[in-house]
C-alpha positions in Angstrom: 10.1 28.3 27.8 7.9 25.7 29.5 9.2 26.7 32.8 6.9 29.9 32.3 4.0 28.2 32.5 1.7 27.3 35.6 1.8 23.8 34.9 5.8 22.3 32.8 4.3 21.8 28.8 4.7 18.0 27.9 6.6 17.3 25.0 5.9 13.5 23.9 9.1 11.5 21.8 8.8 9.0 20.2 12.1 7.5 19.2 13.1 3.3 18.6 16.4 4.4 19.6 16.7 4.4 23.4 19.7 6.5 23.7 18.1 9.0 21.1 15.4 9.0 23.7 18.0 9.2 27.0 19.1 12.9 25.7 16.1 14.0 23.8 14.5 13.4 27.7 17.4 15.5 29.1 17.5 18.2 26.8 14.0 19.0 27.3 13.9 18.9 30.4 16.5 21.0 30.9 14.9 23.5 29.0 11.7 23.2 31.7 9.4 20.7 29.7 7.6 18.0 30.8 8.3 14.9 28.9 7.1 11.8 28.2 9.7 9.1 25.6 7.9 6.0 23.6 9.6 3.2 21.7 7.0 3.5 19.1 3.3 4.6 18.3 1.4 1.8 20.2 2.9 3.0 23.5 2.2 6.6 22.7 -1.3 6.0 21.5 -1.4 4.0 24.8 -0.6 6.9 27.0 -3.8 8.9 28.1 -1.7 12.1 29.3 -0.1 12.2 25.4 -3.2 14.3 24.7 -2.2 16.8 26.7 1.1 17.4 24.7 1.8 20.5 23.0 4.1 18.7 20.6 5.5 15.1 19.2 8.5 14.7 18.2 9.0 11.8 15.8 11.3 9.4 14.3 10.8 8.8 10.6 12.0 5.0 10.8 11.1 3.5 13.8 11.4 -0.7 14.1 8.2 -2.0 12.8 6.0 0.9 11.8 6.7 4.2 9.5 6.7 7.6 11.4 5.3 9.3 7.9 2.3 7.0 7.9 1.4 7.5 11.9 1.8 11.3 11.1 -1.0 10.7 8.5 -2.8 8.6 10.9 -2.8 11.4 13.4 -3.9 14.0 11.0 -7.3 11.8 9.5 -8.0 11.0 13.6 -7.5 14.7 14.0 -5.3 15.2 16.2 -4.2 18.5 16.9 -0.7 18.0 18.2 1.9 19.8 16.1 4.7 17.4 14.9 8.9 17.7 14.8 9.7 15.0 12.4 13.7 13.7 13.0 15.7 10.9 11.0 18.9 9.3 10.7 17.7 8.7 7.0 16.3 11.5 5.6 16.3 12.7 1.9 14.4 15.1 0.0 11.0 13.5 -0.9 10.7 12.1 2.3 11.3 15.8 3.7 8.5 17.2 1.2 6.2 14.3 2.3 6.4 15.0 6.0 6.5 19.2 5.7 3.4 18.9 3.5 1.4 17.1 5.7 2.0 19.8 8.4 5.1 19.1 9.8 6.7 21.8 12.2 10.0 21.2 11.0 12.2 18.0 9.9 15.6 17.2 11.2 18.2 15.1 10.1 20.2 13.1 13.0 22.6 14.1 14.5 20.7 17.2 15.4 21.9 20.2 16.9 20.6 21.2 20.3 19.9 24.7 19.6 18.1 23.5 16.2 15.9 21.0 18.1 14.9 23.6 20.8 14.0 26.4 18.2 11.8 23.5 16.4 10.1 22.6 19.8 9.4 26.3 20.6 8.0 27.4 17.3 5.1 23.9 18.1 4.7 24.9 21.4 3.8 28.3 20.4 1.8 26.8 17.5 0.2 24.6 19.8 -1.0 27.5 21.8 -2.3 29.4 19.1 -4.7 26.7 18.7 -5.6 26.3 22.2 -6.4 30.0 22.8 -8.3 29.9 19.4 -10.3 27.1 20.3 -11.2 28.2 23.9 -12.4 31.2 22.3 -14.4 30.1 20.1 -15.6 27.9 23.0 -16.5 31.3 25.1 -18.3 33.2 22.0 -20.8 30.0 21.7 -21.2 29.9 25.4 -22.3 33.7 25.4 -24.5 32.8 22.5 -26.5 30.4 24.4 -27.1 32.9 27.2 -28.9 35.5 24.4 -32.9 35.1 24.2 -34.2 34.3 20.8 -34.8 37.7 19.9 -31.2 38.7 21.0 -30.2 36.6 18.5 -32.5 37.6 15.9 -31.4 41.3 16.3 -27.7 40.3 16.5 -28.3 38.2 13.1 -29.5 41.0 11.1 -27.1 44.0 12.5 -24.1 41.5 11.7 -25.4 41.2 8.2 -25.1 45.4 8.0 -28.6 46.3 8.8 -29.2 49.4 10.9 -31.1 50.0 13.7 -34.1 51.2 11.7 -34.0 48.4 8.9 -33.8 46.0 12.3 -36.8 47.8 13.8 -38.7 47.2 10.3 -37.9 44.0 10.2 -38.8 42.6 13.0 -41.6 45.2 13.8 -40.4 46.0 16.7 -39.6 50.0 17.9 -36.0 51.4 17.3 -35.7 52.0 20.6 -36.3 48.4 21.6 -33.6 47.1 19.3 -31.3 49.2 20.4 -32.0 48.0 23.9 -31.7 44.5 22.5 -28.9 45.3 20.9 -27.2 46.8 23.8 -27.9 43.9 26.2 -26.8 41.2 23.3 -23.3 43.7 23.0 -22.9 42.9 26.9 -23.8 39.4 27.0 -21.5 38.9 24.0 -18.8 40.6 25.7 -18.5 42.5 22.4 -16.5 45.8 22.5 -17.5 47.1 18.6 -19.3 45.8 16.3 -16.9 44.5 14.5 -16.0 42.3 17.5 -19.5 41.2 17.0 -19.2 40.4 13.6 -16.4 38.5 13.9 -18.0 36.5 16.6 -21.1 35.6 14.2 -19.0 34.8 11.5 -17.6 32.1 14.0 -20.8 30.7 14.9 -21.8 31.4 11.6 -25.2 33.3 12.8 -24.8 35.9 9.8 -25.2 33.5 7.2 -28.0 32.1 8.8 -30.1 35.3 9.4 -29.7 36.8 6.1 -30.8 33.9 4.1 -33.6 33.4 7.0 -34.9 37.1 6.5 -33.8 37.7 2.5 -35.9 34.4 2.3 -39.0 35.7 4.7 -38.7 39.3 2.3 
């Protein structure tokens, strides 16, 4: 699992309980993570390199402060980090309370080894979904910004289902000069159809924009 990666994945615990901690640590890290253990939120939140982790895992009832209400607390900061709530105490409500609010999974202690490894490897995946989502959408806005105004223009209106023609009309240009926009905007965008290309406006939200701009300038 995290042993297949360039760099071990850091899984963060936070856990009052320091023998809870002791074999959370060495389970982990026998499985090839990285990890980093915490008595309780203020260390955690205290930690610069917790940002990097691709998952918490999180005692319910830790001394002095409620794991339910720092889950919440990380959610309205928005942070991203997927969650693997665990208690000694749980019941049902407090099982529906923590699942709701985006919980990975929730499990009772004693905890098997093989359950707490399947919970971690299902965030860790989530964790990277998000990542590669983000860095995407991170790559489609940086091609954006290398297209020239009219570029965008042209790649506004074809995303909204115009043709080359309509285009052409539009912007009173020739058709063969929008498709030669349109060609060089396909390349910059790194676009392979256009549907990639709509789904990269819808992203950015270009298609929206152009359509009311022109339905508005009609």
């Amino acid at each position: 699992m995290g042993s297949e990666a360039s760099q071990p994945i850091l899984i963060c615990v936070i856990d009052d309980d320091e023998e809870v901690r002791g074999s959370l640590d060495s389970l982990l890290r026998s499985a090839g993570f990285e990890v980093r253990t915490f008595a309780g939120p203020e260390e955690y939140l205290g930690c610069p390199a917790a940002d990097a982790a691709a998952c918490l895992v999180l005692d319910v009832r830790l001394q002095g402060a409620d794991g339910l209400e720092f889950q919440q607390s990380l959610i309205e900061s928005e942070a991203q980090v997927p969650v693997i709530l665990i208690t000694g105490h749980g019941d049902i409500p407090m099982t529906v309370r923590g699942m709701k609010a985006g919980a990975v999974s929730f499990l009772p202690k004693p905890f098997e080894e093989e359950d707490m490894l399947a919970a971690v490897a299902e965030a860790v995946e989530r964790d990277r979904r998000r990542r590669s989502e983000e860095q995407q959408g991170e790559d489609v806005r940086a091609n954006y910004a290398s297209l020239t105004p009219r570029e965008r223009e042209v790649m506004g209106l074809v995303t909204a289902g115009l043709m080359n023609k309509q285009v052409a009309g539009r912007l009173e240009l020739s058709e063969i000069t929008v498709k030669i926009h349109r060609g060089n905007l396909m390349r910059k965008m790194k676009a392979e159809s256009l549907a990639d290309l709509v789904r990269m406006a819808e992203t950015l939200g270009v298609r929206e924009t152009s359509v009311t701009r022109y339905h508005s300038a009609g």
